[in-house]
C-alpha positions in Angstrom: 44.1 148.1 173.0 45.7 150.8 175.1 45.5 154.2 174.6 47.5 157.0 176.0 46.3 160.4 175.8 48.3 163.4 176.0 48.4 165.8 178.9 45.2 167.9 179.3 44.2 170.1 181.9 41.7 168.1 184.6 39.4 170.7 184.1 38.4 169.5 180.5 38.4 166.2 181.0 34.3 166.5 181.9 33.5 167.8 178.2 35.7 165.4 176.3 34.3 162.2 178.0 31.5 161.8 175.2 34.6 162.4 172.2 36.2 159.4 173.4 35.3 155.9 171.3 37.3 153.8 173.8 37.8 153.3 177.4 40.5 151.4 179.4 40.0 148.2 180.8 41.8 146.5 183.3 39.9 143.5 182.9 41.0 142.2 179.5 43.8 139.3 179.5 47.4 139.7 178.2 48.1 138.5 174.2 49.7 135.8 174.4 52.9 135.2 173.0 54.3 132.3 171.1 53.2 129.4 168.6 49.3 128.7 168.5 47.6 125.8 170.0 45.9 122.7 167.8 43.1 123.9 168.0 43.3 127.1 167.3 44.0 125.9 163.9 41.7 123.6 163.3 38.5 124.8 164.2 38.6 124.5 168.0 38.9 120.9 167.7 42.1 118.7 169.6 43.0 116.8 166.4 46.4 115.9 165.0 47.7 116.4 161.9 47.0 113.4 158.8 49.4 111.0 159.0 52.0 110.6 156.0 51.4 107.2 153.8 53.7 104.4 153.9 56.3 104.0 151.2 56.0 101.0 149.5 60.0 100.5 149.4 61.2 99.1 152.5 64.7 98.3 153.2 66.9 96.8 155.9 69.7 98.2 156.8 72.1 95.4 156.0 70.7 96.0 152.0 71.6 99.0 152.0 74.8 100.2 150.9 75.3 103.4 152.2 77.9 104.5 150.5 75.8 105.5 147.6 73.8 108.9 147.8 70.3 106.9 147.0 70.1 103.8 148.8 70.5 100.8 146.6 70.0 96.9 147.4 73.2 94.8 147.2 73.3 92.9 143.6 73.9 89.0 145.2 75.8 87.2 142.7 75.1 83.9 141.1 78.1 81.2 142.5 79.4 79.5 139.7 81.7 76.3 140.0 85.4 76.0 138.9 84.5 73.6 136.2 81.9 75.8 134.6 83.6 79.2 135.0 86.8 77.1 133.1 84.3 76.3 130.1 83.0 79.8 129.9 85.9 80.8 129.9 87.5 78.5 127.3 84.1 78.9 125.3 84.8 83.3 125.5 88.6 82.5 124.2 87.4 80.3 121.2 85.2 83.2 120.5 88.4 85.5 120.5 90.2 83.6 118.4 88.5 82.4 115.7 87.4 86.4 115.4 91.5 87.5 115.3 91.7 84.8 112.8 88.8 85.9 110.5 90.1 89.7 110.6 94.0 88.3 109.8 91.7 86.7 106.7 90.5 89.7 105.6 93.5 91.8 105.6 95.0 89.3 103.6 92.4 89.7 101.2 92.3 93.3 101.7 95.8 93.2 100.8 95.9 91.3 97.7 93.1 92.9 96.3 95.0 96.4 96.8 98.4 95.2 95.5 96.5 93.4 92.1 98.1 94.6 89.1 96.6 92.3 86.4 95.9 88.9 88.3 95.5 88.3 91.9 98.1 86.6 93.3 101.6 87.6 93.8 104.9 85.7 93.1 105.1 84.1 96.5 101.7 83.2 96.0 102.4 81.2 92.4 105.5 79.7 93.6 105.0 75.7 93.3 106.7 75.2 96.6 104.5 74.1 99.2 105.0 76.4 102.6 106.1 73.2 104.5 108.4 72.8 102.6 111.4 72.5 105.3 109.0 69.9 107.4 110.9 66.9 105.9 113.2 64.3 107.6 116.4 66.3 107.0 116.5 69.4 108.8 118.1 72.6 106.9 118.8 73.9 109.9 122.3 71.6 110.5 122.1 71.6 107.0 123.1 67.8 106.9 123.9 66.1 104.2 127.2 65.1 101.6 129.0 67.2 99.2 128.7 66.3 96.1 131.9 64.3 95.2 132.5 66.1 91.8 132.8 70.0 93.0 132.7 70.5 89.6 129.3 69.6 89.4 126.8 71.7 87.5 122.8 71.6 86.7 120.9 73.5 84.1 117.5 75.3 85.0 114.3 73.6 84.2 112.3 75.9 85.5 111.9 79.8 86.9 112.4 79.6 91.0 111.8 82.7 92.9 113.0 82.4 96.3 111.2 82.8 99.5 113.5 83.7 101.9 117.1 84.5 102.4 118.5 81.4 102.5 116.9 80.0 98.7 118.5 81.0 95.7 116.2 82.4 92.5 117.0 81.6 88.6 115.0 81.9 85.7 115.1 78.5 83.2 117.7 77.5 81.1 120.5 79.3 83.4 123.7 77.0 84.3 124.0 76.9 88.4 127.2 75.9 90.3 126.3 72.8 92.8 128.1 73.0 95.9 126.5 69.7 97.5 123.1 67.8 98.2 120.9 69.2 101.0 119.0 66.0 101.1 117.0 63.9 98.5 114.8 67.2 97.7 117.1 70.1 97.9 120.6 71.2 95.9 123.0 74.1 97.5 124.5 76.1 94.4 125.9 78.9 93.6 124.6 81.4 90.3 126.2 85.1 90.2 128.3 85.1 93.3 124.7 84.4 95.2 124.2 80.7 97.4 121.0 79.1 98.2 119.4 76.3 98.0 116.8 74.9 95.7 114.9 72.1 94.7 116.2 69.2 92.9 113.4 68.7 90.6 113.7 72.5 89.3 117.2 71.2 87.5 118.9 68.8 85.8 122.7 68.0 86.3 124.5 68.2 83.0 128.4 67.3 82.2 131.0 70.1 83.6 132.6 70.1 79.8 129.4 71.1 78.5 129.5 74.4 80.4 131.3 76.7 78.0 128.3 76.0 75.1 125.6 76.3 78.0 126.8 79.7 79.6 127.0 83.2 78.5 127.2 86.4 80.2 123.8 87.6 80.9 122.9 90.9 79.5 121.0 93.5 81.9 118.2 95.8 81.2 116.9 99.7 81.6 113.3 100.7 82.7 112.6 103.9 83.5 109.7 103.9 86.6 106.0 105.1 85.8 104.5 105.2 88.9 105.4 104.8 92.9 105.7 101.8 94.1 105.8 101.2 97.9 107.7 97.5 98.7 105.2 95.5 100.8 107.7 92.6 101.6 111.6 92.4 102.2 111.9 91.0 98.6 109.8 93.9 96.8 111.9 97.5 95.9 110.4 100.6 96.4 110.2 102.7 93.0 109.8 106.5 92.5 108.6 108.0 89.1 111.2 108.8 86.7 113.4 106.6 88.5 115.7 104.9 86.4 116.1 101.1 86.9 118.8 98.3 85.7 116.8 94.9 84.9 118.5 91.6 85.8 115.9 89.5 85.0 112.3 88.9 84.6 111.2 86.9 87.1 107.3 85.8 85.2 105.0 87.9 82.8 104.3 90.5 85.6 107.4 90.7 87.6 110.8 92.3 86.5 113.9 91.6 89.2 116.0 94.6 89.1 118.5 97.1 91.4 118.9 100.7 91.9 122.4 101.8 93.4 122.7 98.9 96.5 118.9 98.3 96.3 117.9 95.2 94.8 114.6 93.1 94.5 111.3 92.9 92.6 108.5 95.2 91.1 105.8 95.1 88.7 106.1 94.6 85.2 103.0 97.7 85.0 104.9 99.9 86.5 108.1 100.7 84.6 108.8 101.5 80.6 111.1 98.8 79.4 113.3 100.6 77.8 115.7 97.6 77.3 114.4 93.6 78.4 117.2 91.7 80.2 118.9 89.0 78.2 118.6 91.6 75.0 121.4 94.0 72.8 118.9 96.1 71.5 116.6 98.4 72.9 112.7 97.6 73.0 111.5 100.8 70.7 113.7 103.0 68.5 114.0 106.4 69.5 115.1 108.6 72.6 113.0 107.5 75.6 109.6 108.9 77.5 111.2 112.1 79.3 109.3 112.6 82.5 
């Protein structure tokens, strides 16, 4: 360490010799600048510094993806024939399928089970005609088949028929229907209140044109008056509001009445209307002005 005293006069240098704790040396070496030796740091020793341990996780560099932040080893994937990757495949569809088909099997019973009004099955459901029934060896589609020679051939209902689609034509029993001609050995095209359809042969019986007059009579309608909403499910259903007055036409069983409101026509439960008159009666069903809502 260098000191440097201030200017004092040479005279008094003699009497301040003793004062001083330090003298100036020429003799001692230069610091040194810059990082310090090995060692310096470790006692005086030349040793190097512990070596790191080796990672247990080696990889080559053609495992390695690098796009990744963290190295990860390439997945190698398990070759699978044609043949087998075709059955899994066909096995995974099955699988598919037969699920789709259990939910559609639910719904349906979902369905019924929220639409029951006091049994479980609706009128397409009691119907007595089989679903196949167009899978015979006339096709209704060309609609084949010979007139009937007498076109002034009529049947007489055995039996209520509620039709399942557009083309069938509903009656209840013991109404008189117009036969146009003979689909086949099964199936009769008529005509009953300026409606045509068909229906089955074994829901009639023909009777004698002359015996008409005694066998028909005007049908009289009826009046409900609507309890509840009623949302249609199916294009033959009609939608009812409460309050809602309703013409009956017919009933079609014991929980079904067929009626129409303005153009609207089809069916609705028995449970949710008041009769006020049935169909096919003159007289009202209970005396007295009717349930004001």
């Amino acid at each position: 360490m260098i000191f440097f005293l201030p200017c004092i006069p040479s005279s008094t240098i003699p009497y301040l010799a003793p004062l001083l704790p330090l003298t100036v040396s020429s003799s001692r070496p230069e610091p040194v600048v810059g990082p310090l030796p090995f060692h310096s740091l470790y006692g005086g020793q030349h040793q190097a510094p512990p070596a790191r341990p080796e990672s247990p996780y080696k990889y080559e560099s053609g495992e390695v993806n690098i796009h990744y932040r963290t190295p990860v080893r390439i997945e190698q994937k398990e070759a699978i024939p044609e043949e087998e990757l075709a059955r899994r495949q066909e096995e995974h569809m099955k699988k598919v399928y037969e699920n789709e088909r259990r939910k559609k099997y639910l719904a349906e019973l979902e369905d019924i089970e929220r639409r029951r009004h006091t049994d479980n099955f609706t009128p397409l459901q009691k119907s007595p005609i089989p679903l196949n029934r167009y899978d015979d060896e006339s096709s209704l589609g060309t609609m084949r088949g010979a007139r009937t020679p007498d076109l002034k051939q009529v049947a007489k209902s055995l039996y209520n028929f509620t039709a399942q689609n557009k083309r069938e034509l509903s009656f209840n029993k013991g109404e008189v229907i117009f036969i146009r001609r003979q689909i086949d050995k099964n199936w009769y095209e008529g005509e009953l209140r300026g409606s045509v359809g068909i229906f089955p042969c074994n829901y009639v019986e023909i009777v004698p044109y002359e015996s008409i007059k005694t066998l028909t009579r005007k049908p009289t309608e009826g009046q409900a008056r609507a309890r509840f909403n009623f949302q249609a499910q199916t294009s033959m259903e009609m939608s009812l509001s409460k309050g809602e007055l309703v013409v009956l036409t017919r009933r079609v069983d014991e929980n079904w009445y067929e009626g129409r409101i303005g153009n609207r026509k089809g069916i609705f439960p028995v449970s949710y209307v008041d009769t006020l008159v049935e169909p096919g009666s003159d007289r009202p069903r209970t005396a007295g002005k009717p349930k004001r809502f």
